[in-house]
Structures are given as structure tokens and as C-alpha cells.
C-alpha positions in Angstrom: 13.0 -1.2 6.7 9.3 -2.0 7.8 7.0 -0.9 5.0 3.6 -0.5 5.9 -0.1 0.1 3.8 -2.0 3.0 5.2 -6.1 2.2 4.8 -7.6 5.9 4.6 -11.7 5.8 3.8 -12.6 9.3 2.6 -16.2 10.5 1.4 -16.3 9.9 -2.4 -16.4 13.9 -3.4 -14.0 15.5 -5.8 -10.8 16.8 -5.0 -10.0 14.2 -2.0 -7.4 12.9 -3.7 -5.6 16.3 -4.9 -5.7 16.9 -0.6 -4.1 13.8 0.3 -1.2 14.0 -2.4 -1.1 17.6 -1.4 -1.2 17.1 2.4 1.9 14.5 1.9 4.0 16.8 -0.3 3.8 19.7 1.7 4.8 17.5 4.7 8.1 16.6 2.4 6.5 12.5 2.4 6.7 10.2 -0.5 3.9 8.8 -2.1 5.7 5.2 -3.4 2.4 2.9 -4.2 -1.5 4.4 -4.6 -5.0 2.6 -5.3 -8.3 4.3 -4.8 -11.8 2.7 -4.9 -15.2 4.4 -4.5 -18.5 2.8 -3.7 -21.9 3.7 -1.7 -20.8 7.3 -1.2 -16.9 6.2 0.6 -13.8 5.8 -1.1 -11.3 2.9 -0.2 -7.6 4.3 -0.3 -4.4 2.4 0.4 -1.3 4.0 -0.1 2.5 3.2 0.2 4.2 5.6 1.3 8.2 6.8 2.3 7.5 7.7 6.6 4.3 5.8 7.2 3.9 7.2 10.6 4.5 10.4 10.0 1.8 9.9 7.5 -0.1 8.9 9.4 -0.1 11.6 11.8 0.1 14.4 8.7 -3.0 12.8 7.7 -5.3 12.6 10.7 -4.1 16.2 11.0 -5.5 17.3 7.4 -8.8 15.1 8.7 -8.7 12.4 6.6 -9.8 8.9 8.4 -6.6 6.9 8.5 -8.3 2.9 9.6 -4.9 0.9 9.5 -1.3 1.0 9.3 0.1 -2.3 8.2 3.4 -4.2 7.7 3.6 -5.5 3.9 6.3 -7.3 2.0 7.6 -5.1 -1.2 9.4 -7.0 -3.5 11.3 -5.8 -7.0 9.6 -7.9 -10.2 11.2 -7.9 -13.0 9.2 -6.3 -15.7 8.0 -9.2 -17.7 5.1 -11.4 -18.3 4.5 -14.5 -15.6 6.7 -12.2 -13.0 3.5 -11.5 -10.6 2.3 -15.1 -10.9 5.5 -16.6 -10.4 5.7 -14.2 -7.1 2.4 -15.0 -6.1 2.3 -19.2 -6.8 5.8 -19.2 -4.2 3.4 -17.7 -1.4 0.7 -19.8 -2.5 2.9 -23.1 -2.4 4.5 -21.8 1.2 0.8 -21.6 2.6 0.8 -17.7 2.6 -2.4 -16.3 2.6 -2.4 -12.6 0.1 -5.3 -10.5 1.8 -4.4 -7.7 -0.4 -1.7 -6.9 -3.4 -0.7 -3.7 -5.8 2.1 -2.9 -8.0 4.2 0.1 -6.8 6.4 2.3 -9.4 9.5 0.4 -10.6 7.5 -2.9 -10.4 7.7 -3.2 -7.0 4.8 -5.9 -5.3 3.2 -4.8 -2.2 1.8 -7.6 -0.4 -0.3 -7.6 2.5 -0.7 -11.1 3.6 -1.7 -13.3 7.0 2.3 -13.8 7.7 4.3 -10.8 6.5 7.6 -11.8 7.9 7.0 -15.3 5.7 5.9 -13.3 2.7 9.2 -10.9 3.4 11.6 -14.2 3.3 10.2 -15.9 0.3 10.1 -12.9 -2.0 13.3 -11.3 -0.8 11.2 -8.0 0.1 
């Protein structure tokens, strides 16, 4: 299954949040991976999610500003220390480029990189 990032840049106000998580449950989609960033009055969301382009639809629909949908690798670490830099060296050694990277429940790495598909083979995601 292709697994994609959805890049949603809300106003920084209260309660954004609590819309989007509400605006995906009531449309029955699974929130899998979440970070949030605010800064000069915008916040910076990227979010994992079960049907990203349903998603993205639901969301444009609520009025929240979805910017990008893209393809990422997700791959299962083990829960233990040196997992995420062993994970991330065998990209680094294959020439893979990480542009961005989270941990998703069940330590699961997202990875949004310059060559997804290579990203996809070498961690098995």
C-alpha cells in the first residue's frame, strides 16, 4: 500500500487541532502518525494517516489548507536503542536523501526522502 504524509498549514489559534482529529473521526479515517509545529502566527502539520485521499478531501472540506500529499516509506523499528540510527545510516550509505522523518505508534518510521521507492526497498517499508 502507498502511504503518503499530508502537509496541512493552519493559523496557530486554539482548538485547530481538536477540528482536524475531529474532522477525521467523524469521516471514520485513522490518524496513524502526527507532528505539529507553530511559528510566526502558522502552524506546520504533517500527519499519517489510514485513506490519505479521502483525507485529503474531508479536510479541504472542513477548510483546513491541505499543501501536499506525499509518498513516504514506513518501516517497523524495533523498540530499542541505535534502531532509528541503524535505519537511517542504511539510507545514508545508499545515497538517500531524508527530507523529513517521524515516529508513528508501534515504532513505525515515516520517511519522506528524495527516492521513496529506494527508501521503501532498503528499509523493507
Amino acid at each position: 500500500m502507498v502511504r503518503k504524509d499530508l502537509v496541512i498549514i493552519p493559523d496557530d489559534e486554539p482548538g485547530v487541532l481538536a477540528r482536524l482529529g475531529e474532522t477525521l473521526g467523524t469521516a471514520d479515517i485513522n490518524i496513524e502518525a502526527i507532528s505539529a509545529f507553530t511559528g510566526r502566527g502558522k502552524g506546520l502539520v504533517h500527519v499519517l494517516v489510514d485513506r490519505a485521499d479521502d483525507a485529503v478531501q474531508v479536510l479541504r472540506e472542513a477548510g483546513f489548507e491541505v499543501k501536499a500529499s506525499r509518498d513516504v516509506a514506513v518501516a517497523a523499528l524495533p523498540d530499542a536503542p541505535g534502531q532509528l540510527g541503524d535505519a537511517c545510516r542504511r539510507l545514508a550509505d545508499a545515497g538517500v536523501n531524508i527530507e523529513q522523518a517521524y515516529i508513528a505508534a508501534g515504532s513505525h518510521l515515516v520517511v519522506v526522502s528524495d527516492d521513496v521507492e529506494r527508501a521503501r526497498q532498503i528499509l523493507g517499508g
